[in-house]
N, C-alpha and C positions, 0 to 999 in steps of 0.2 A: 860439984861442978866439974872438976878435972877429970875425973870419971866419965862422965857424960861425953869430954871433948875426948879422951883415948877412947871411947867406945866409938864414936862417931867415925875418929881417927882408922879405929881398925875396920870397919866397913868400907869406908872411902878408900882407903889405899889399894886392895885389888884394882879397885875401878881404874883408877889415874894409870896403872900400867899393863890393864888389860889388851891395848890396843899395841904395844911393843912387843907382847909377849909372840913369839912365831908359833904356829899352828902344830907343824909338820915334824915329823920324827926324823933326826937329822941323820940318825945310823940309816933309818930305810930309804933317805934321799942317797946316803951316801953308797948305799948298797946298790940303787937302782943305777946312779948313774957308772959303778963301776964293773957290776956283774948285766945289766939288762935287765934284773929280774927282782921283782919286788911284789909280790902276791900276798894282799890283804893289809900293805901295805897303809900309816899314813901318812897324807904327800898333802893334806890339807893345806892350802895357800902357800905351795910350792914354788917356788919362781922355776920353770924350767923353759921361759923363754932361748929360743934357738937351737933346743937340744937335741941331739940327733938319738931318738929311739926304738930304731930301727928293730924290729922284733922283739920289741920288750913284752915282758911279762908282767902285767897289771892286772892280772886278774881280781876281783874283788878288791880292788884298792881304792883309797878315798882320795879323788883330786879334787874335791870341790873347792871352789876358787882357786887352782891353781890358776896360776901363770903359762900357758904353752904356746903362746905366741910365735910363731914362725917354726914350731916345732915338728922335726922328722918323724911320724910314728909309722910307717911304711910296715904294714906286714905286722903292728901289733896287738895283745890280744888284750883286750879292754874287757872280758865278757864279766858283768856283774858289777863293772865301777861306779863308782860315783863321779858325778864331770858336770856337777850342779853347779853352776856360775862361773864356769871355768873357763878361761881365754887362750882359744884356739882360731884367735885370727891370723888368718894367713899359712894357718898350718898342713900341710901335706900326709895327708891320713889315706892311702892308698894301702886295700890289702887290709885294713881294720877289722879284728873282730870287737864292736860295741851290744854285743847280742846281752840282753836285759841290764845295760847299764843303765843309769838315770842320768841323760843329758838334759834335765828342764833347766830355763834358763842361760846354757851353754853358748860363747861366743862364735860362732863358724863363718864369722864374717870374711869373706876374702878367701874361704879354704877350699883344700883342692880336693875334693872327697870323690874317690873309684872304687868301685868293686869292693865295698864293705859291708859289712853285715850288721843290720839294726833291727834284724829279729827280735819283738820284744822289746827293744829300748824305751826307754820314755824320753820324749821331746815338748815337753811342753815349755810355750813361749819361748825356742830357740831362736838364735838369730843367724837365717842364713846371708845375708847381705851378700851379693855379689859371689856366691860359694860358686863353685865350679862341682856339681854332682853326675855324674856319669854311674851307671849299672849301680846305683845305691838305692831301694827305699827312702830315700826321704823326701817327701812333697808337700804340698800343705793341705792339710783336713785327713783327718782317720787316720788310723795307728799303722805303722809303715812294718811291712814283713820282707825278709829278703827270698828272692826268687832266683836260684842260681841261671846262670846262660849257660848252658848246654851246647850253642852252637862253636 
């Protein structure tokens, strides 16, 4: 019988602090927020509400569910991420390369999105609520490519 209840015991206990346990690799948050640059990085359920990452380097890195909420990424290059349920309301993404990231899911409510590139991205069921899109591919219905303005 006491067998039985440690065996039970040892299954259950992951579970009870599975939902405490953080996601994200804290060297690569701590690398990103202090060099800019974090490539392949992961940033998995990262809080980087308000951050200012201004030409950062995210290339293939996994932000799914992060936190980016009112966050600066002006100018950075997203190409190949992951940004699956990820909260980017209110965020200023101006200058963005997103080219074959996977943003399904993705919050962009309230964001100010310019002259970014979603060549290739995936957007399924994103949410633009109130975004603000100018010279960007993204619309709704059919897969969005970016077309440079020339003029």
């Amino acid at each position: 019988m006491i067998r039985k209840i440690l065996a039970t015991l040892a299954l259950v206990t992951p579970l009870l602090f599975a939902g405490a346990v953080k996601a994200e690799n804290p060297q690569h948050l701590k690398q990103l927020l202090s060099t800019g640059e974090c490539r392949n990085c992961n940033l998995v359920g990262a809080n980087l509400s308000g951050a200012h990452l201004i030409g950062a380097d995210l290339r293939g890195a996994n932000l799914q569910g992060a936190n980016l909420k009112e966050a600066n990424l002006e100018g950075a290059d997203l190409t190949g991420a992951i940004l699956k349920k990820a909260n980017l309301t209110a965020a200023l993404l101006s200058n963005v390369n997103f080219k074959q990231a996977n943003m399904d899911e993705a919050n962009l409510s309230q964001a100010q999105i310019f002259d970014s590139n979603v060549y290739q991205a995936s957007m399924n069921n994103m949410n633009i609520t109130d975004a603000k899109i100018f010279h960007t591919g993204i619309g709704v219905g059919g897969p969005a490519q970016y077309i440079p303005d020339w003029d």
